[in-house]
FIGU-547148 format. One record per residue (C-alpha): x, y, z; residue in one letter. Coordinates in steps of 0.2 Angstrom, whole numbers, plus 5000, padded with zeros to 4 digits. Example, Ala and Ser with C-alpha at 12.3 -4.5 7.8 and 13.67 -1.06 7.14 Angstrom:
# residues 2
506249785039A506849955036S
# end
This chain:
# residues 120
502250424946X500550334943X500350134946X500150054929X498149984928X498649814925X499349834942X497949914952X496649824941X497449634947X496649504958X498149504970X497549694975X495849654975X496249504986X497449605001X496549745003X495749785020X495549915032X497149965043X496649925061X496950075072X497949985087X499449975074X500750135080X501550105061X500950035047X501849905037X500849865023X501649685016X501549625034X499749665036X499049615019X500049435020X501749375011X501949404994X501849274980X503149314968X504849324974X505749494976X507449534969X509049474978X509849644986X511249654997X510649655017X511249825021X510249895003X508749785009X508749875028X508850035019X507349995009X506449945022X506850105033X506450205017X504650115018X504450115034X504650295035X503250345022X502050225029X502350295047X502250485042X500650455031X499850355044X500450475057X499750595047X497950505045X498050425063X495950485066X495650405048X494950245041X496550185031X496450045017X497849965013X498449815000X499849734989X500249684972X501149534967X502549614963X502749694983X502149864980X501249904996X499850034994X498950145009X497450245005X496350375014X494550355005X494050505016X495650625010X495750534992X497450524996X498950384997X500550314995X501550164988X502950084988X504049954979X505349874979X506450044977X505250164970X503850244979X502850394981X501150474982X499550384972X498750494959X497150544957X496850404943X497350254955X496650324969X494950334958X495250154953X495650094971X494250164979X493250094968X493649924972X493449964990X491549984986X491349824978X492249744993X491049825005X492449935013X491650105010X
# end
């Protein structure tokens, strides 16, 4: 599933992302790119721990995966964490509930706006 362009294209991306330090042994994208603005949907605290586990387990296998790789990350307002390989062209995201791997248009859009950060 692709990220809609208004949502890659947004300030709030622009504004969170920044290279993954390598001293992190998993990467937790909201928690690196700061707290997120607008608030997220009430779940239950067992469905929000499964969530979290969910999340927690794609970002760790990709950054395990990528572990000798500059890694990019960022976040939407909505919560949707991103992690990027510029090197690969590769990534994933996550939301709230749905997440999955970035497709070749995002990633072109993404990496893009690393450039005119100076990232890469």
């Amino acid at each position: 599933m692709e990220l809609a362009s208004n949502l890659v294209l947004s300030e709030e991306i622009e504004r969170t992302m920044g290279i993954v330090p390598h001293k992190h042994s998993r990467v937790d994208a909201a928690q690196h790119c700061g707290p997120v603005e607008k608030p997220q949907k009430e779940f239950s605290t067992p469905f929000k721990q499964y969530l979290e586990k969910q999340r927690g387990s794609l970002f760790d296998g990709y950054y395990e995966k990528h572990r000798d790789a500059a890694l990019l990350s960022c976040r939407s307002a909505d919560g949707v964490s991103v992690v990027f390989c510029p090197s690969d062209h590769t990534g994933v995201w996550a939301g709230l509930i749905v997440q999955g791997s970035l497709g070749k248009r995002t990633q072109q859009m993404l990496e893009g706006i690393a450039k005119d950060k100076g990232l890469i």
